[in-house]
C-alpha positions in Angstrom: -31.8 -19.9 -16.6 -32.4 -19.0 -20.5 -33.1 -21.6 -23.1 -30.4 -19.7 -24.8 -27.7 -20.4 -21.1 -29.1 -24.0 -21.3 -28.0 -24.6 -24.8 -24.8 -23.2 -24.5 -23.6 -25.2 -21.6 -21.1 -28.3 -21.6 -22.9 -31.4 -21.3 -21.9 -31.6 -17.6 -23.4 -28.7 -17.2 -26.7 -29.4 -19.0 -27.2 -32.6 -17.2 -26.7 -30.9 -13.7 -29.4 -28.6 -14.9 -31.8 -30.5 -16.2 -31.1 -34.2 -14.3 -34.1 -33.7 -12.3 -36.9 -33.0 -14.4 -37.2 -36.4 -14.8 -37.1 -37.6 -11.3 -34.0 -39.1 -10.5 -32.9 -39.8 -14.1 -30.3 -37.4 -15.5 -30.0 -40.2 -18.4 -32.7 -38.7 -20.3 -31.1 -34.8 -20.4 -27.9 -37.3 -21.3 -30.0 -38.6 -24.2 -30.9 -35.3 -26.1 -28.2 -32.9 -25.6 -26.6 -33.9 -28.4 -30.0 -32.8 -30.5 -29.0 -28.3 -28.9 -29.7 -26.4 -29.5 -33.2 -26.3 -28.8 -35.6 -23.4 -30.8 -38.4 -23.5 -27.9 -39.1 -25.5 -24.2 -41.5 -27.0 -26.5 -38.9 -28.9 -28.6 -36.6 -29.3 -25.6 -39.8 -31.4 -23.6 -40.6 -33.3 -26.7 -37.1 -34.3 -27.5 -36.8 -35.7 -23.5 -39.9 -37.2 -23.7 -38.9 -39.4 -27.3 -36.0 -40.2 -25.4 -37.9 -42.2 -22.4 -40.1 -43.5 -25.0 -37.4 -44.8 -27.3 -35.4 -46.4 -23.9 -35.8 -49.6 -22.8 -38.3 -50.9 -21.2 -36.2 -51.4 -17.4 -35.4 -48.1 -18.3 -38.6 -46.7 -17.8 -39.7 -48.7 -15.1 -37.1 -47.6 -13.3 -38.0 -43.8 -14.2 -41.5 -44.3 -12.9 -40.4 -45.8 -9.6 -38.2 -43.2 -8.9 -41.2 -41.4 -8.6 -42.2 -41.3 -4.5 -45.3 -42.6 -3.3 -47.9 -39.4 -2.9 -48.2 -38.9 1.1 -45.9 -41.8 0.9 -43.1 -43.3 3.3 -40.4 -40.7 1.3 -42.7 -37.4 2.4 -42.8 -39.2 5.8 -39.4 -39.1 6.6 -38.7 -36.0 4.1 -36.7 -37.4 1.7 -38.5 -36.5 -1.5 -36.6 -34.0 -3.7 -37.4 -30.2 -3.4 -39.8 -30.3 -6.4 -41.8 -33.4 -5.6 -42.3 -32.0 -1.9 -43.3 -28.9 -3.5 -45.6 -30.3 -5.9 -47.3 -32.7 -3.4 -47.5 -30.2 -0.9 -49.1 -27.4 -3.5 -51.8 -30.4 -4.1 -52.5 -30.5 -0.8 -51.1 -33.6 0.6 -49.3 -32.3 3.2 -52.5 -31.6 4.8 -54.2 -34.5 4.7 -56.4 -36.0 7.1 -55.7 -38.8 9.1 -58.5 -40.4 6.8 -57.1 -39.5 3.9 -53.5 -40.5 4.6 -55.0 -43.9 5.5 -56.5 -44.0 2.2 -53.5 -43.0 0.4 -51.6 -45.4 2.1 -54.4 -48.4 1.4 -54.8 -46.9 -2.2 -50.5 -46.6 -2.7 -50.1 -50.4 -1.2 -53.0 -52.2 -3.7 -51.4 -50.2 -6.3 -47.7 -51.4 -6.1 -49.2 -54.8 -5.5 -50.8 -54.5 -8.9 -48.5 -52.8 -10.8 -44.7 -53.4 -9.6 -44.5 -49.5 -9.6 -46.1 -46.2 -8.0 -49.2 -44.2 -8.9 -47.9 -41.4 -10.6 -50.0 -38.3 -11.4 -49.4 -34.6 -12.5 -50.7 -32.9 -9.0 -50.8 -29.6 -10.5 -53.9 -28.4 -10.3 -56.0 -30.7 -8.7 -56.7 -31.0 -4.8 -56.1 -34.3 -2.7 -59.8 -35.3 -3.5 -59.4 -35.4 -6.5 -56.3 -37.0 -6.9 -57.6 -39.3 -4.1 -60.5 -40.2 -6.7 -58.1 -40.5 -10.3 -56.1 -42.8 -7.5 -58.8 -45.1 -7.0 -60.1 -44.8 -10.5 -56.6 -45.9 -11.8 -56.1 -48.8 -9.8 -58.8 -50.8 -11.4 -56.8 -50.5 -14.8 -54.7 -53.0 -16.4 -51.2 -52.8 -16.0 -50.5 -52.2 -19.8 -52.7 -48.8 -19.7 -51.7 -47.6 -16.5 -47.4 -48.3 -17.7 -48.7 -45.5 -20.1 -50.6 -43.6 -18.4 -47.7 -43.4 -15.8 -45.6 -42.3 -18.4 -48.1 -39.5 -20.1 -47.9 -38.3 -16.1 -44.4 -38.7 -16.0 -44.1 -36.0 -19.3 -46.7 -33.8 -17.9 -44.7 -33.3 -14.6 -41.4 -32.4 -16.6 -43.2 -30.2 -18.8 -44.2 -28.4 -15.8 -40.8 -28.7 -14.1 -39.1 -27.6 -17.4 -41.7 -24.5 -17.5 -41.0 -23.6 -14.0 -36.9 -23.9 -14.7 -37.2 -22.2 -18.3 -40.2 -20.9 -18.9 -43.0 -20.7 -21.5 -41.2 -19.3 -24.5 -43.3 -20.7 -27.4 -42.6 -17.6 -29.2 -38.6 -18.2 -29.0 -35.5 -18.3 -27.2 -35.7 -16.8 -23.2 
């Protein structure tokens, strides 16, 4: 799909398009499409990303733990959505160990314990040891600096998935 299709659709049809690039959430493509049409994927991300930032605060909490676990229960029984099993397994995680799933399970337990919500990290690009290591890293935080850093992950991912959907068309309309 074109930036240019996108922007012409009916917001039914803009929702159903975009509704997943924030996992589980079609409220935030809701939010900005009355703000088409949108010059570049650029504006379109920013404009999604102000709109999770300006909701409320159950809002977003409920954005970032409709995020799965990584190597989670969700992968387990195959129940995450096409683009988090793709994402998780391009990172590796399918793979894991038996080591390393126990550590991601340990790791994914004293997390939601401390936070009330699920690590979340942009995978792309990084292989399970290091996201094993950011993982561990992270759960030492305080919960008011990793609700943020959660969501800076969060926009990462849907810039990806936005880039994958749309493309990179900095220099105009697709």
């Amino acid at each position: 799909m074109t930036l240019a299709e996108l922007n012409a659709l009916d917001r039914n049809g803009f929702v159903a398009a975009l509704g997943g690039v924030f996992e589980h959430s079609p409220w935030v493509a809701e939010a900005v499409w009355p703000q088409r049409p949108f010059a570049t994927v650029a504006a379109l991300h920013s404009a999604m990303v102000e709109a999770v930032f300006d909701a409320p605060e159950d809002a977003r909490l409920a954005l970032i733990r409709a995020h799965p676990e990584l190597a989670g229960k969700a992968a387990i029984r195959g129940e995450l959505t096409a683009d988090s099993k793709n994402e998780q397994s391009g990172a590796g995680l399918a793979q894991c160990s038996q080591e390393e799933f126990k550590r991601l399970q340990g790791l994914n337990r004293a997390y939601n314990e401390k936070f009330g919500f699920p690590f979340i990290i942009a995978v792309k690009g990084l292989d399970r040891s290091a996201i094993i290591s950011r993982f561990a890293e992270r759960v030492g935080r305080d919960r008011d600096l990793e609700l943020s850093e959660a969501l800076a992950q969060i926009a990462r991912i849907a810039r990806f998935r936005l880039e994958a959907m749309i493309g990179n068309d900095e220099g105009g309309q697709r």
